[in-house]
C-alpha positions as CSV (number, residue, x, y, z in Angstrom):
1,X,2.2,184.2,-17.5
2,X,-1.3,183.6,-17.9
3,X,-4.4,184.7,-15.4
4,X,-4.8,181.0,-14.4
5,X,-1.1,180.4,-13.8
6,X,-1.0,183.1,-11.8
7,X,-3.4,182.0,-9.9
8,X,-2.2,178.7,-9.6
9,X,1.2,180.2,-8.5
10,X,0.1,182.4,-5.5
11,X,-2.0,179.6,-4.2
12,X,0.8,177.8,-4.5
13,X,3.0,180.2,-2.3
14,X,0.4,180.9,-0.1
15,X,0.3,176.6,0.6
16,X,4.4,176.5,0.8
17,X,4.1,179.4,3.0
18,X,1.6,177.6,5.9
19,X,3.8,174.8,5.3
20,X,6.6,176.1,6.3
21,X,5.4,178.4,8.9
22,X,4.0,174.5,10.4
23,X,7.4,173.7,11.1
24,X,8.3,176.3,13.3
25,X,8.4,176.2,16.7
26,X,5.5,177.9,18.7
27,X,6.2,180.1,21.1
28,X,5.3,183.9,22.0
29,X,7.6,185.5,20.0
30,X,7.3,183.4,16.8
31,X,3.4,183.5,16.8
32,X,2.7,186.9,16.5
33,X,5.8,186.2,13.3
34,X,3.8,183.4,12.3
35,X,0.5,184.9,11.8
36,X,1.6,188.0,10.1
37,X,3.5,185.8,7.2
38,X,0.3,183.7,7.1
39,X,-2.1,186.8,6.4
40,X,0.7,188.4,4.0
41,X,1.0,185.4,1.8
42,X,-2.4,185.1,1.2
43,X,-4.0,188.2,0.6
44,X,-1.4,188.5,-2.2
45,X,-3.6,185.8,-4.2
46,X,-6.2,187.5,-2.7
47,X,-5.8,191.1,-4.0
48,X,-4.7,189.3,-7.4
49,X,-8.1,187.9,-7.4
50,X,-9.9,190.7,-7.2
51,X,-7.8,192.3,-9.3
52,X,-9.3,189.7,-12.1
53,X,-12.7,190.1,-11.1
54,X,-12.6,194.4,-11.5
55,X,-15.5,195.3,-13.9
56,X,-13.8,199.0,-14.6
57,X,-11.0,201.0,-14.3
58,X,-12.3,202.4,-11.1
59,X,-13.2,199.3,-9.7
60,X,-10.0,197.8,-10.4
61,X,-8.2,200.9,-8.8
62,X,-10.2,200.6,-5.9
């Protein structure tokens, strides 16, 4: 898989995922649920991002 499939597949997640979390119902307990999926599925395309943009070893380590 290429960089730019990649990509293109944890935006892609990261969309499905707010879509489905959309659907659910709101309420106390499934908000604080909610949220957390929300954040999780889109710092993976995050982190992957900057992942790509690491000038060094060190920097990608970091």
């Amino acid at each position: 898989m290429t960089e730019r499939e990649l990509k293109a597949k944890t935006k892609s997640i990261a969309i499905a995922v707010a879509k489905l979390c959309d659907t659910l119902p709101l309420n106390r307990i499934n908000n604080t649920y909610v949220a957390q999926i929300l954040r999780c599925s889109a710092s993976v395309g995050a982190n992957y991002r900057a992942v790509c943009r690491a000038k060094s070893g060190r920097d990608f380590i970091y």
